[in-house]
mmCIF file of the N, C-alpha and C atoms, coordinates in Angstrom:
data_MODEL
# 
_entry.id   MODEL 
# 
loop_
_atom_site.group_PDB 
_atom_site.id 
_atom_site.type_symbol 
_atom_site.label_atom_id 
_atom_site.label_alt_id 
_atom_site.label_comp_id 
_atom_site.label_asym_id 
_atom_site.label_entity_id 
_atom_site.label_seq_id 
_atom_site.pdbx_PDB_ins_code 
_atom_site.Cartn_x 
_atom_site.Cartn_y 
_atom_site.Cartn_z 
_atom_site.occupancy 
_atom_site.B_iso_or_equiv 
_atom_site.pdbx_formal_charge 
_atom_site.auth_seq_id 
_atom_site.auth_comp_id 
_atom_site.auth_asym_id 
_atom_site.auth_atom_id 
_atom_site.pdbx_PDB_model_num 
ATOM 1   N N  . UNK A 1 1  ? 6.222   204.700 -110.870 1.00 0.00 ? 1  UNK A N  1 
ATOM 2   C CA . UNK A 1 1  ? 6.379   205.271 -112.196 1.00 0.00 ? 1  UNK A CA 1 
ATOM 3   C C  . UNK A 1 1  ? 6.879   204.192 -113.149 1.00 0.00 ? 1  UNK A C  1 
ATOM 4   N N  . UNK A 1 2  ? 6.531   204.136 -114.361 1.00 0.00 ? 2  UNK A N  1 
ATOM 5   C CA . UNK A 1 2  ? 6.808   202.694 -115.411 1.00 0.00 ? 2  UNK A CA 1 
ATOM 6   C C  . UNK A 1 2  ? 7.880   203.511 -116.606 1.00 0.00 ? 2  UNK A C  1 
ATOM 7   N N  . UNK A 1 3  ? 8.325   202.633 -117.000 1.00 0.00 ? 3  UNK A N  1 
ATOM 8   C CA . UNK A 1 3  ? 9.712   203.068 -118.041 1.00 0.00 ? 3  UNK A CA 1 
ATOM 9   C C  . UNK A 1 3  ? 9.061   203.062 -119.305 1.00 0.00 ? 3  UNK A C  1 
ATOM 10  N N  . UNK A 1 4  ? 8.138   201.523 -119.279 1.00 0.00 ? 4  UNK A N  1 
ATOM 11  C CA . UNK A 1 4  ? 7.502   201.001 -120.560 1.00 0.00 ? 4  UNK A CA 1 
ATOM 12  C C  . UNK A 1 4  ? 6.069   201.258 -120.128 1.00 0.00 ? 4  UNK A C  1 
ATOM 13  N N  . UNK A 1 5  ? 5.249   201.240 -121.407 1.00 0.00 ? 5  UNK A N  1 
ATOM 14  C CA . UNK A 1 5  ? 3.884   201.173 -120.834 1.00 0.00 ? 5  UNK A CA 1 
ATOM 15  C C  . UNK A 1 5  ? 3.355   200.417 -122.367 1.00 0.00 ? 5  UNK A C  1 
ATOM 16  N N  . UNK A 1 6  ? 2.792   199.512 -122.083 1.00 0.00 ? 6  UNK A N  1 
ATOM 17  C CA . UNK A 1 6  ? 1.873   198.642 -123.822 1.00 0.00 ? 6  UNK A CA 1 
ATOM 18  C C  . UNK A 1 6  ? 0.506   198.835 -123.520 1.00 0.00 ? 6  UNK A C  1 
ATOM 19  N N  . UNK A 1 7  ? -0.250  199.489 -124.228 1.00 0.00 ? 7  UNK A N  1 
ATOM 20  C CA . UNK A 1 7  ? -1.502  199.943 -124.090 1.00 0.00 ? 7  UNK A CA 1 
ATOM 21  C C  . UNK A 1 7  ? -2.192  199.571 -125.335 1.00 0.00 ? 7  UNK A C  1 
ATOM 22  N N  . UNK A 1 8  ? -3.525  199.044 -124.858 1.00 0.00 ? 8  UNK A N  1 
ATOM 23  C CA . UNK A 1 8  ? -4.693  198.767 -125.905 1.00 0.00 ? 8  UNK A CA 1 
ATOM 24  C C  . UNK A 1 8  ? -5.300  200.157 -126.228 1.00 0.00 ? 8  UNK A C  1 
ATOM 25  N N  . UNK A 1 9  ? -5.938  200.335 -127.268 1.00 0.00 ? 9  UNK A N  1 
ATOM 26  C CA . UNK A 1 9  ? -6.421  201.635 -127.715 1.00 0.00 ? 9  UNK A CA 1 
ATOM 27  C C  . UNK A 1 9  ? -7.882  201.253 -126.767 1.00 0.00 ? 9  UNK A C  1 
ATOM 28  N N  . UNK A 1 10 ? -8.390  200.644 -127.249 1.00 0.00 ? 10 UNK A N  1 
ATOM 29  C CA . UNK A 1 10 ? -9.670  200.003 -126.615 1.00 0.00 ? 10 UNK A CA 1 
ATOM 30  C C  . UNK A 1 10 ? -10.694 199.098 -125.409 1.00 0.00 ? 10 UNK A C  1 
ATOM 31  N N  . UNK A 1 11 ? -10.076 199.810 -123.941 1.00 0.00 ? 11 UNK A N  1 
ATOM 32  C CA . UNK A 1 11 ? -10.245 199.008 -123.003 1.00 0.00 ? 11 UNK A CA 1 
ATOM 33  C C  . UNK A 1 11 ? -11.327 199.868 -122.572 1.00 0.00 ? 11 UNK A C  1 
ATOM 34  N N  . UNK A 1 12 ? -11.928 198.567 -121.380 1.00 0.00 ? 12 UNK A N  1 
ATOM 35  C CA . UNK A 1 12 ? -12.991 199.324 -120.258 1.00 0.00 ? 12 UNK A CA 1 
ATOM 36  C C  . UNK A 1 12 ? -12.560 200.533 -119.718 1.00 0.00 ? 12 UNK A C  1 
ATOM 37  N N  . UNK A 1 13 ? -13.539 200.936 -118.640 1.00 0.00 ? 13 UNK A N  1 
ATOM 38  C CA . UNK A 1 13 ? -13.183 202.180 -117.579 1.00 0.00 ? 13 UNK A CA 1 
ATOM 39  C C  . UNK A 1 13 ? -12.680 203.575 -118.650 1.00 0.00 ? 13 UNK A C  1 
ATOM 40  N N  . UNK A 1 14 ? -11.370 203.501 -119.006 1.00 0.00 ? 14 UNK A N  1 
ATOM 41  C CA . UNK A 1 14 ? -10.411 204.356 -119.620 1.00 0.00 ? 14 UNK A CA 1 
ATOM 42  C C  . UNK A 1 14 ? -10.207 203.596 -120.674 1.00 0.00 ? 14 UNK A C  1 
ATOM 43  N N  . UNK A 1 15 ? -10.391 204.527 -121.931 1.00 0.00 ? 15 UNK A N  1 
ATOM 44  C CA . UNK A 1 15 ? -9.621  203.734 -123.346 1.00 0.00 ? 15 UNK A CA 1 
ATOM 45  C C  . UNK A 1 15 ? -7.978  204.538 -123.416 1.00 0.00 ? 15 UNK A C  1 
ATOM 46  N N  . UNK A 1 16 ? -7.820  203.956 -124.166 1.00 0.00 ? 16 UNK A N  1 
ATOM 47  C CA . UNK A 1 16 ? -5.918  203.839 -124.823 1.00 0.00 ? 16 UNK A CA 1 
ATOM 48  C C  . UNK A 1 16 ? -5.360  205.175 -124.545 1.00 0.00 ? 16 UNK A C  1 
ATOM 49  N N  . UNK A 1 17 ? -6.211  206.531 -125.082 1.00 0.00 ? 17 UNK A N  1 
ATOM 50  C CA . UNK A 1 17 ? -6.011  207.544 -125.501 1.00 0.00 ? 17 UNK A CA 1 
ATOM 51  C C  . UNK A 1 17 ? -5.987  208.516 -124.072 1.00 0.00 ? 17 UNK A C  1 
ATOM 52  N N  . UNK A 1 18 ? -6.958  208.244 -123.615 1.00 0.00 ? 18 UNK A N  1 
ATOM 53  C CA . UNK A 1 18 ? -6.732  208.947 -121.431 1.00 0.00 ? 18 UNK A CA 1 
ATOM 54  C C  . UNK A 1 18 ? -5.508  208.559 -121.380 1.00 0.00 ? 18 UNK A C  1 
ATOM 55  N N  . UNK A 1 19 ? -5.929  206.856 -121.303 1.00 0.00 ? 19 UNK A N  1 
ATOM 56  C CA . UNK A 1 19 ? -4.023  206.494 -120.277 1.00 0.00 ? 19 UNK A CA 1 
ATOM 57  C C  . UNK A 1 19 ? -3.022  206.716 -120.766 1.00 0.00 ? 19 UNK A C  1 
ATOM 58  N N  . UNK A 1 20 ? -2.865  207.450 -122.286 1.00 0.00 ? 20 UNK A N  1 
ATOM 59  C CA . UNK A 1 20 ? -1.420  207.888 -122.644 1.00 0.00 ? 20 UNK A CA 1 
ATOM 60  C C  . UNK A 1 20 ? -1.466  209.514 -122.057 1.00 0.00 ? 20 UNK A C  1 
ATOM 61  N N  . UNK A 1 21 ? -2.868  210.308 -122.077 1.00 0.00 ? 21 UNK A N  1 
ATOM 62  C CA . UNK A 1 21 ? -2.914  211.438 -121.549 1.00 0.00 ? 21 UNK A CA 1 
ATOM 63  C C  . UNK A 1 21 ? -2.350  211.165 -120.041 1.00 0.00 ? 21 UNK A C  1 
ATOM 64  N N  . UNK A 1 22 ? -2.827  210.525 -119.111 1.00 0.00 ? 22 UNK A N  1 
ATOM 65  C CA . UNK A 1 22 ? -2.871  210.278 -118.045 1.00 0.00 ? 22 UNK A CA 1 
ATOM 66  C C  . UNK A 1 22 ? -0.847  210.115 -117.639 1.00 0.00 ? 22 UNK A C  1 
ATOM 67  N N  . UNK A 1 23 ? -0.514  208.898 -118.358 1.00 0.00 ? 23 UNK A N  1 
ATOM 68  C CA . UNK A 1 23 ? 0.795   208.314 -118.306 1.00 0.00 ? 23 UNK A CA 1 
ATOM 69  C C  . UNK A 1 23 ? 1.531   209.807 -118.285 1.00 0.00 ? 23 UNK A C  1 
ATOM 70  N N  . UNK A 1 24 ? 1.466   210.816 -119.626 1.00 0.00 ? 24 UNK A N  1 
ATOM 71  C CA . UNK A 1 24 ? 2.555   211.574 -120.078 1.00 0.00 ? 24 UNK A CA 1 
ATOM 72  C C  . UNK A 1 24 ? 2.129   213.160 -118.791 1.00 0.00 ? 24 UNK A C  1 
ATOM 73  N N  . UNK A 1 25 ? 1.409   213.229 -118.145 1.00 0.00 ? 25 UNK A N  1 
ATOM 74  C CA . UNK A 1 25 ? 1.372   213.732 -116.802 1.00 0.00 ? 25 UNK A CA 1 
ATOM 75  C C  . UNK A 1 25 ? 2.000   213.274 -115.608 1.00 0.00 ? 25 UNK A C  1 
ATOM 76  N N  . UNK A 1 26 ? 1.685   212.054 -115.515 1.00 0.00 ? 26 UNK A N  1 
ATOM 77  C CA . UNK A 1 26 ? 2.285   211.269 -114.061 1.00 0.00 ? 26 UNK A CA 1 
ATOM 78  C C  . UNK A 1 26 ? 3.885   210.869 -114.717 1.00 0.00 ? 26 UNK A C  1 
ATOM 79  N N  . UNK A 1 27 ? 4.230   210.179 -115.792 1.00 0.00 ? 27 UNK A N  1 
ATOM 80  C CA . UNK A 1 27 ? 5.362   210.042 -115.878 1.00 0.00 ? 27 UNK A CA 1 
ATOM 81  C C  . UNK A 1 27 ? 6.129   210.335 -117.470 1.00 0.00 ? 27 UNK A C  1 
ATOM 82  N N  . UNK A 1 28 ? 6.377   211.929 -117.369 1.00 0.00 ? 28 UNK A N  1 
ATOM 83  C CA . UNK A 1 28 ? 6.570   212.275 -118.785 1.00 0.00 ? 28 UNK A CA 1 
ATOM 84  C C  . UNK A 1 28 ? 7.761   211.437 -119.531 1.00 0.00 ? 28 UNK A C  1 
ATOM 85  N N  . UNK A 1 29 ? 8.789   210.993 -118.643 1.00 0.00 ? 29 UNK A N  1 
ATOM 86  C CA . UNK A 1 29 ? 9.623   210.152 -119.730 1.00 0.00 ? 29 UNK A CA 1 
ATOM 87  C C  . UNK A 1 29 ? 9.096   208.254 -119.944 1.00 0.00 ? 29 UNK A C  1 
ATOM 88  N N  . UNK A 1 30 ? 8.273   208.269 -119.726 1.00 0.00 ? 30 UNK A N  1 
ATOM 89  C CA . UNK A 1 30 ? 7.953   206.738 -119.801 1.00 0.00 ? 30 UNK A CA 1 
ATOM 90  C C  . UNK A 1 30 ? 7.464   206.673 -121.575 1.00 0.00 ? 30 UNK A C  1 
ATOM 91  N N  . UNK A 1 31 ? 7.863   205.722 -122.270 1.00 0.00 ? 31 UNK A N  1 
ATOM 92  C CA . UNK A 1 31 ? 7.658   205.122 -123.037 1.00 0.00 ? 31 UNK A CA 1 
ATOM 93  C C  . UNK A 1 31 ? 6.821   204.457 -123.312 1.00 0.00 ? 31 UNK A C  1 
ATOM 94  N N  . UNK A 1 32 ? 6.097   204.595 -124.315 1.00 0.00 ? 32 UNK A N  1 
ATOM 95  C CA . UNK A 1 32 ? 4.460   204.366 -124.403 1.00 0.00 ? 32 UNK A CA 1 
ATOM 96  C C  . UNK A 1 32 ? 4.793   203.384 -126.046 1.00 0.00 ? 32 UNK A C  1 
ATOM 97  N N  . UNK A 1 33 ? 3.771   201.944 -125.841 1.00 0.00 ? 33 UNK A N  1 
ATOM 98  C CA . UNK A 1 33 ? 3.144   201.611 -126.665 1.00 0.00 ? 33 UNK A CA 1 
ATOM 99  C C  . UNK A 1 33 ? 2.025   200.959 -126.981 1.00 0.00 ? 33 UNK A C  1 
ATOM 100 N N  . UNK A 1 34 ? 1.119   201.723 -128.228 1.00 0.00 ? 34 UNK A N  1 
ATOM 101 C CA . UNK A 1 34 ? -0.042  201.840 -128.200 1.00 0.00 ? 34 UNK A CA 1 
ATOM 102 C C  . UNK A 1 34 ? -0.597  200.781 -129.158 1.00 0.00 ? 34 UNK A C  1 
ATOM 103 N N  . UNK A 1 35 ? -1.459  199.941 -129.029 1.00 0.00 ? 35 UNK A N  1 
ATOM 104 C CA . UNK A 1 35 ? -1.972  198.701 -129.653 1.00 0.00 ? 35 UNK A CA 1 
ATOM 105 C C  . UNK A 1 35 ? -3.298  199.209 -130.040 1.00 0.00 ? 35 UNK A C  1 
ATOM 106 N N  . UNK A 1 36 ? -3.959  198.454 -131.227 1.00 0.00 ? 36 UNK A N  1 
ATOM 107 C CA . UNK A 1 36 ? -5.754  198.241 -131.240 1.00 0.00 ? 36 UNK A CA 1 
ATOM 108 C C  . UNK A 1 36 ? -5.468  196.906 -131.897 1.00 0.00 ? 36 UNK A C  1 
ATOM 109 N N  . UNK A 1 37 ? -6.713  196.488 -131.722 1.00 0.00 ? 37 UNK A N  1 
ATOM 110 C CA . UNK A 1 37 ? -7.383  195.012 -132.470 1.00 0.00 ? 37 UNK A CA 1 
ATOM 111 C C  . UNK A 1 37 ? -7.980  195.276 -133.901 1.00 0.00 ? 37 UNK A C  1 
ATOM 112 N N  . UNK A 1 38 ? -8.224  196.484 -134.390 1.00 0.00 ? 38 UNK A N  1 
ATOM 113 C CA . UNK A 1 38 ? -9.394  196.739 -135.185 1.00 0.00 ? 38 UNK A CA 1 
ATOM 114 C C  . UNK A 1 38 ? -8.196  197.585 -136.431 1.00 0.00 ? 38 UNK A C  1 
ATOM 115 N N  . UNK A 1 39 ? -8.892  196.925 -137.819 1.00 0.00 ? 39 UNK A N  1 
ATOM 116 C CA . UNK A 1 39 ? -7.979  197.436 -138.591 1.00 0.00 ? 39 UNK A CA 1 
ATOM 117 C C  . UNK A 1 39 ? -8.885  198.034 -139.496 1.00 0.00 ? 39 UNK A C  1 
ATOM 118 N N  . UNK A 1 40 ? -9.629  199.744 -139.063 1.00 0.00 ? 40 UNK A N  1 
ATOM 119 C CA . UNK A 1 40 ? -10.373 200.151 -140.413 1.00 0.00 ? 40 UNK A CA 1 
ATOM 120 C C  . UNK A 1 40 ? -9.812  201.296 -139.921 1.00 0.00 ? 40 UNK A C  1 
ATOM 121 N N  . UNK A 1 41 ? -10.257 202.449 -140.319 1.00 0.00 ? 41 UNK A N  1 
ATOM 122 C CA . UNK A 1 41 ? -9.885  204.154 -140.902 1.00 0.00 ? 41 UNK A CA 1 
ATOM 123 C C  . UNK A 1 41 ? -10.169 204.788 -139.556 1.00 0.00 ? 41 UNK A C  1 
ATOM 124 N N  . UNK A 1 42 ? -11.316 204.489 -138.897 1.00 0.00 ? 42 UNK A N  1 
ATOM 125 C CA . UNK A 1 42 ? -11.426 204.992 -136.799 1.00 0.00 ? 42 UNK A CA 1 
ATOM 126 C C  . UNK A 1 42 ? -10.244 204.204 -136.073 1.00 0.00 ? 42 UNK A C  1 
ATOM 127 N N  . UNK A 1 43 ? -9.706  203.125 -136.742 1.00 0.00 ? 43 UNK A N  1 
ATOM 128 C CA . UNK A 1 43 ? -8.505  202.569 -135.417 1.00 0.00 ? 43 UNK A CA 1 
ATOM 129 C C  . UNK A 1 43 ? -7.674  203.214 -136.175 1.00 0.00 ? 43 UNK A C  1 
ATOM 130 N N  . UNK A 1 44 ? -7.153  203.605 -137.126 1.00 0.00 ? 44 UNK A N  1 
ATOM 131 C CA . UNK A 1 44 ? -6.461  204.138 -137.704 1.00 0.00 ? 44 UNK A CA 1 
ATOM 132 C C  . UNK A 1 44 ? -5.978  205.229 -136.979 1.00 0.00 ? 44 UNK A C  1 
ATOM 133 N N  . UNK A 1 45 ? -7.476  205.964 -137.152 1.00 0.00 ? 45 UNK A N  1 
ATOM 134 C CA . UNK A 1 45 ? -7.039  207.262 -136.604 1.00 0.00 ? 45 UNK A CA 1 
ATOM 135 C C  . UNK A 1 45 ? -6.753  207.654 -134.640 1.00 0.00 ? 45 UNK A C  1 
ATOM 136 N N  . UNK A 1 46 ? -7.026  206.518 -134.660 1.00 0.00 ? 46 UNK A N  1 
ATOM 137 C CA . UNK A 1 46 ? -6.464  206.499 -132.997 1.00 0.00 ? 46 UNK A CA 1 
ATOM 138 C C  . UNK A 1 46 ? -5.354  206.004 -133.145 1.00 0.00 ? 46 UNK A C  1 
ATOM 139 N N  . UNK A 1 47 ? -4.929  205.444 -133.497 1.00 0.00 ? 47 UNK A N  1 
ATOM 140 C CA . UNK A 1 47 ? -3.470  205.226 -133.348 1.00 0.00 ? 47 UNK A CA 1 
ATOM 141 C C  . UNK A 1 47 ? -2.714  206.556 -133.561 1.00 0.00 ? 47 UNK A C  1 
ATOM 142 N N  . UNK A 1 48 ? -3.049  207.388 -135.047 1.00 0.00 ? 48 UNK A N  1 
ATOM 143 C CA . UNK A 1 48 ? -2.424  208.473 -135.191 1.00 0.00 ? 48 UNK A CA 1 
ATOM 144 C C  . UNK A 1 48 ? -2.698  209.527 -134.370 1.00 0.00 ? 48 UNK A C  1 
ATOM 145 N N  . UNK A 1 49 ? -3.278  209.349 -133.704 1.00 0.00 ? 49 UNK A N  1 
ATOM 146 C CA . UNK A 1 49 ? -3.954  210.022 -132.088 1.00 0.00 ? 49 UNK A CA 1 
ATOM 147 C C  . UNK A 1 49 ? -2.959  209.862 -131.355 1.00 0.00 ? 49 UNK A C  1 
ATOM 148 N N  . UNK A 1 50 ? -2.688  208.354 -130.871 1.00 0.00 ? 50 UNK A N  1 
ATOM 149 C CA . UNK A 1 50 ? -1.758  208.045 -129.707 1.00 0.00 ? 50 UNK A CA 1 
ATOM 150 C C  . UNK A 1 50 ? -0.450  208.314 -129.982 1.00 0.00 ? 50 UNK A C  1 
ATOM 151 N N  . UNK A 1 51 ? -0.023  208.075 -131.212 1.00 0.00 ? 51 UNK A N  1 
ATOM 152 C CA . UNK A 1 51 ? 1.282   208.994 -131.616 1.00 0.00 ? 51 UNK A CA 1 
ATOM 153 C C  . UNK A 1 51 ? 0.860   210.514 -131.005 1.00 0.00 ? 51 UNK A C  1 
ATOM 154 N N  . UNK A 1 52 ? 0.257   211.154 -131.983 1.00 0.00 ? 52 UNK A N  1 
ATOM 155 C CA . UNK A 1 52 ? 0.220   212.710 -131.317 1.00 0.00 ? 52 UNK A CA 1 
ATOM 156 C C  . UNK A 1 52 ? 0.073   213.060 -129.975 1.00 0.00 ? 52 UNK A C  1 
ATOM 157 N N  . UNK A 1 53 ? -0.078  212.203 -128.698 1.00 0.00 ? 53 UNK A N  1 
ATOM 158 C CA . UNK A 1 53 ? -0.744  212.030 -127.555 1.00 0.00 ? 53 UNK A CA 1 
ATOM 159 C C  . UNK A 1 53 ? 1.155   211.500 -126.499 1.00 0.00 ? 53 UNK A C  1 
ATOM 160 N N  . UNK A 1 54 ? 1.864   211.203 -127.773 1.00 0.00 ? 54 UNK A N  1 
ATOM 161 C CA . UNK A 1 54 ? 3.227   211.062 -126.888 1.00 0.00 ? 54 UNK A CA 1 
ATOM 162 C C  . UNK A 1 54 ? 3.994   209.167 -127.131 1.00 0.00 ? 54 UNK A C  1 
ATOM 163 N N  . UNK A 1 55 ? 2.532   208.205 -127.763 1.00 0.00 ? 55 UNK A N  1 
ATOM 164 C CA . UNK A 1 55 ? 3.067   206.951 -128.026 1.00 0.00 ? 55 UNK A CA 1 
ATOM 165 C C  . UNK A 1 55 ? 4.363   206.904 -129.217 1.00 0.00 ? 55 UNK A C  1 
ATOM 166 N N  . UNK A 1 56 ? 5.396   206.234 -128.519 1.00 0.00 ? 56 UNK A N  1 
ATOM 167 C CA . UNK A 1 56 ? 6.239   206.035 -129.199 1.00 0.00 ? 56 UNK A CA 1 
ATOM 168 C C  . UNK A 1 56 ? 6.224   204.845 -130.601 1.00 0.00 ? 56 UNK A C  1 
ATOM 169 N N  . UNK A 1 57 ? 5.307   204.350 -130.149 1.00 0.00 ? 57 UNK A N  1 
ATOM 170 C CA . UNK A 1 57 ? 5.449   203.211 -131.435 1.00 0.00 ? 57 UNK A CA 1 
ATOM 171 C C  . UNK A 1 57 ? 3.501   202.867 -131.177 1.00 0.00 ? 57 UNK A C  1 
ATOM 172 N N  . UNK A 1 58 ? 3.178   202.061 -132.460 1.00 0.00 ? 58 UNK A N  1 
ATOM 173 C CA . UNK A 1 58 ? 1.661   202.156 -132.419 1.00 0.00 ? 58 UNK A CA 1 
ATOM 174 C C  . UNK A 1 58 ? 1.939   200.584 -132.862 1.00 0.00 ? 58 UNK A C  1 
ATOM 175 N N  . UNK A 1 59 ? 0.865   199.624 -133.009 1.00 0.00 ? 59 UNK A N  1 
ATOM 176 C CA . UNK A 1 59 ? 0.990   198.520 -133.756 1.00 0.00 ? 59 UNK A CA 1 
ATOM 177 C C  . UNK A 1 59 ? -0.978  198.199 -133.770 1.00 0.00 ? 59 UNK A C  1 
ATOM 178 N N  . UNK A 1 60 ? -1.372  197.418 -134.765 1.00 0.00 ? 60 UNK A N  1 
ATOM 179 C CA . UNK A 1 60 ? -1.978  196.919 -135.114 1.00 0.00 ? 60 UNK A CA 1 
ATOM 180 C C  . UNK A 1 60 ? -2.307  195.733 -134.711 1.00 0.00 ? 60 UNK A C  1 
ATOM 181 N N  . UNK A 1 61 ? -3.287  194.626 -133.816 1.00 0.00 ? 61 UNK A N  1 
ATOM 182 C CA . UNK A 1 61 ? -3.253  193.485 -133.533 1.00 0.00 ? 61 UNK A CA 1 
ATOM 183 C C  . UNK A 1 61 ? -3.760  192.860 -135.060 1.00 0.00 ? 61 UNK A C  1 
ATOM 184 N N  . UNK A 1 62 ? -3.264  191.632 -134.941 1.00 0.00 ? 62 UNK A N  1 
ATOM 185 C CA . UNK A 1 62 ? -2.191  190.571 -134.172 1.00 0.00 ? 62 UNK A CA 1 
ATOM 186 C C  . UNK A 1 62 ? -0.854  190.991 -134.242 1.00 0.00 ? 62 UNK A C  1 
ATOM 187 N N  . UNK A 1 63 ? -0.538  191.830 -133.009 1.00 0.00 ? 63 UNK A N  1 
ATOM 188 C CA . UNK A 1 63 ? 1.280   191.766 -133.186 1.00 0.00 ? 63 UNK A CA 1 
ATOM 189 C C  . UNK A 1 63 ? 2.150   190.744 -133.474 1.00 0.00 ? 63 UNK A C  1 
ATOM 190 N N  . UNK A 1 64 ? 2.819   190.825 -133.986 1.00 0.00 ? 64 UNK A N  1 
ATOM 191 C CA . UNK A 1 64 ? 4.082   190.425 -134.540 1.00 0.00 ? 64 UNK A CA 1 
ATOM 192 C C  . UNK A 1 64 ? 5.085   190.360 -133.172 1.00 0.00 ? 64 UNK A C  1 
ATOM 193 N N  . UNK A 1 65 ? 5.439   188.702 -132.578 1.00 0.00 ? 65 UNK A N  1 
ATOM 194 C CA . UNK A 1 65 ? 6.441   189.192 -131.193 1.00 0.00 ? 65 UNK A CA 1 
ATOM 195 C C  . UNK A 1 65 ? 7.652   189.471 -131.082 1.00 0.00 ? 65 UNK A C  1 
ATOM 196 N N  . UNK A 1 66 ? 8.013   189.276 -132.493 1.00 0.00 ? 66 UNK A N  1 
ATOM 197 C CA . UNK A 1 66 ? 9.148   189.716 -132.725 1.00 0.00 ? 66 UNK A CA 1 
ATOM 198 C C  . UNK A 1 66 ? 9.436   191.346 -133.220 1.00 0.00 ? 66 UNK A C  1 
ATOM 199 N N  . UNK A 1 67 ? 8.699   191.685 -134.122 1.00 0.00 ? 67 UNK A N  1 
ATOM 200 C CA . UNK A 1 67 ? 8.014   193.240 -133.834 1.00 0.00 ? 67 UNK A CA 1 
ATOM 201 C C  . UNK A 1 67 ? 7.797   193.856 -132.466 1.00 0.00 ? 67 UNK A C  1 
ATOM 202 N N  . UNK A 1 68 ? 7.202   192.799 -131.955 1.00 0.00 ? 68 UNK A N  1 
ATOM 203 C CA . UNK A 1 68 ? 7.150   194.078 -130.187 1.00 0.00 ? 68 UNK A CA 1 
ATOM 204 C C  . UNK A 1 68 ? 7.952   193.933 -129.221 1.00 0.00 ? 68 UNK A C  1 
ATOM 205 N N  . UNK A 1 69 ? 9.055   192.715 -129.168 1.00 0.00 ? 69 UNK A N  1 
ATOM 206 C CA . UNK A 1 69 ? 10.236  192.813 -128.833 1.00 0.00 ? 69 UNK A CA 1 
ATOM 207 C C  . UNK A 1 69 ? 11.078  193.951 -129.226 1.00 0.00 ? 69 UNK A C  1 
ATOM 208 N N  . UNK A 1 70 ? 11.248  193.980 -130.482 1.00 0.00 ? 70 UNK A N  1 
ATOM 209 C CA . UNK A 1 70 ? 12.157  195.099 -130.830 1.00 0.00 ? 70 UNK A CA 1 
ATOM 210 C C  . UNK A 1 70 ? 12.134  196.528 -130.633 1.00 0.00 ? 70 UNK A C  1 
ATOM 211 N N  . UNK A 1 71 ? 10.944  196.265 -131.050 1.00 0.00 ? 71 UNK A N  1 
ATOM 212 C CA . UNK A 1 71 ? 10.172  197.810 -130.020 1.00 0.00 ? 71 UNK A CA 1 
ATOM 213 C C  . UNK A 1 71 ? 10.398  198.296 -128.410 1.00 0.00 ? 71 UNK A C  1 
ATOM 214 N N  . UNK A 1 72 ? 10.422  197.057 -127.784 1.00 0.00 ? 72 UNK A N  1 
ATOM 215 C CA . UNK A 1 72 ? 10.525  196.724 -126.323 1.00 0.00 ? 72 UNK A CA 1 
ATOM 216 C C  . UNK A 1 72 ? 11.870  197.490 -126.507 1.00 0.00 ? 72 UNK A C  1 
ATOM 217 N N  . UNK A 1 73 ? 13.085  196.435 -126.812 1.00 0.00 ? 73 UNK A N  1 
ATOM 218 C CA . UNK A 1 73 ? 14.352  197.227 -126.540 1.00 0.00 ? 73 UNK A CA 1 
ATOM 219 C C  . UNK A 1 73 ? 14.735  198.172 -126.974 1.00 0.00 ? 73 UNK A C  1 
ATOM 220 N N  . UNK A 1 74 ? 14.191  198.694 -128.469 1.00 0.00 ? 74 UNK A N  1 
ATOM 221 C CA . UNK A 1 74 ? 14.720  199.750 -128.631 1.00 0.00 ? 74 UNK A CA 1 
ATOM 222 C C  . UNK A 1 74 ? 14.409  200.956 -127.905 1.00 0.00 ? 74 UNK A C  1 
ATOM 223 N N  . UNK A 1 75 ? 13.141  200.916 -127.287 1.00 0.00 ? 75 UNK A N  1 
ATOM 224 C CA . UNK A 1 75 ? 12.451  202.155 -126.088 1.00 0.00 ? 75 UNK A CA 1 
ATOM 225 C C  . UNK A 1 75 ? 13.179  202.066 -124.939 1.00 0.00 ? 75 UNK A C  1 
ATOM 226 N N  . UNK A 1 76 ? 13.737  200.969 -124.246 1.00 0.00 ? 76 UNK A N  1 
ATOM 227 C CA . UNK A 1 76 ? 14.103  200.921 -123.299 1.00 0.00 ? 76 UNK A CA 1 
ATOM 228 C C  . UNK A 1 76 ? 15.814  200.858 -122.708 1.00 0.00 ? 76 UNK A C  1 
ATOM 229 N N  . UNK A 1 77 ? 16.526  200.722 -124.094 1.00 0.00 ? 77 UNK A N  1 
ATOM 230 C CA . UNK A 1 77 ? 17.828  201.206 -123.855 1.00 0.00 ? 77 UNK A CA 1 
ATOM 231 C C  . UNK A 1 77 ? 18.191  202.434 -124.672 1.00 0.00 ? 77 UNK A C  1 
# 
């Protein structure tokens, strides 16, 4: 079971949006964050997906690592 989880919206096999379905079944308190590469009005709306879906924080690529650090700790303590 994972504490953290950093997820692409947009992968093979399973995209972003299963494995947060998937995650918040197998491990409802794990902490989810949800990434895409793509910055128009459809990544948009997956992100506001993966929020509604249980992601705690969403980001936009190119993250910021100091942005997803902070994110990191603040989910995890």
């Amino acid at each position: 079971r994972a504490d953290l989880v950093i997820a692409d919206i947009l992968m093979p096999v399973m995209n972003g949006l299963e494995l947060i379905q998937e995650i918040r079944r197998e491990s409802p308190a794990a902490r989810i964050i949800a990434i895409t590469g793509y910055d128009s009005n459809e990544e948009a709306g997956y992100l506001r997906l993966a929020e509604e879906y249980g992601a705690a924080r969403t980001f936009n690529k190119p993250v910021m690592v100091p942005e997803l650090l902070s994110a990191v700790a603040e989910l995890v303590t």
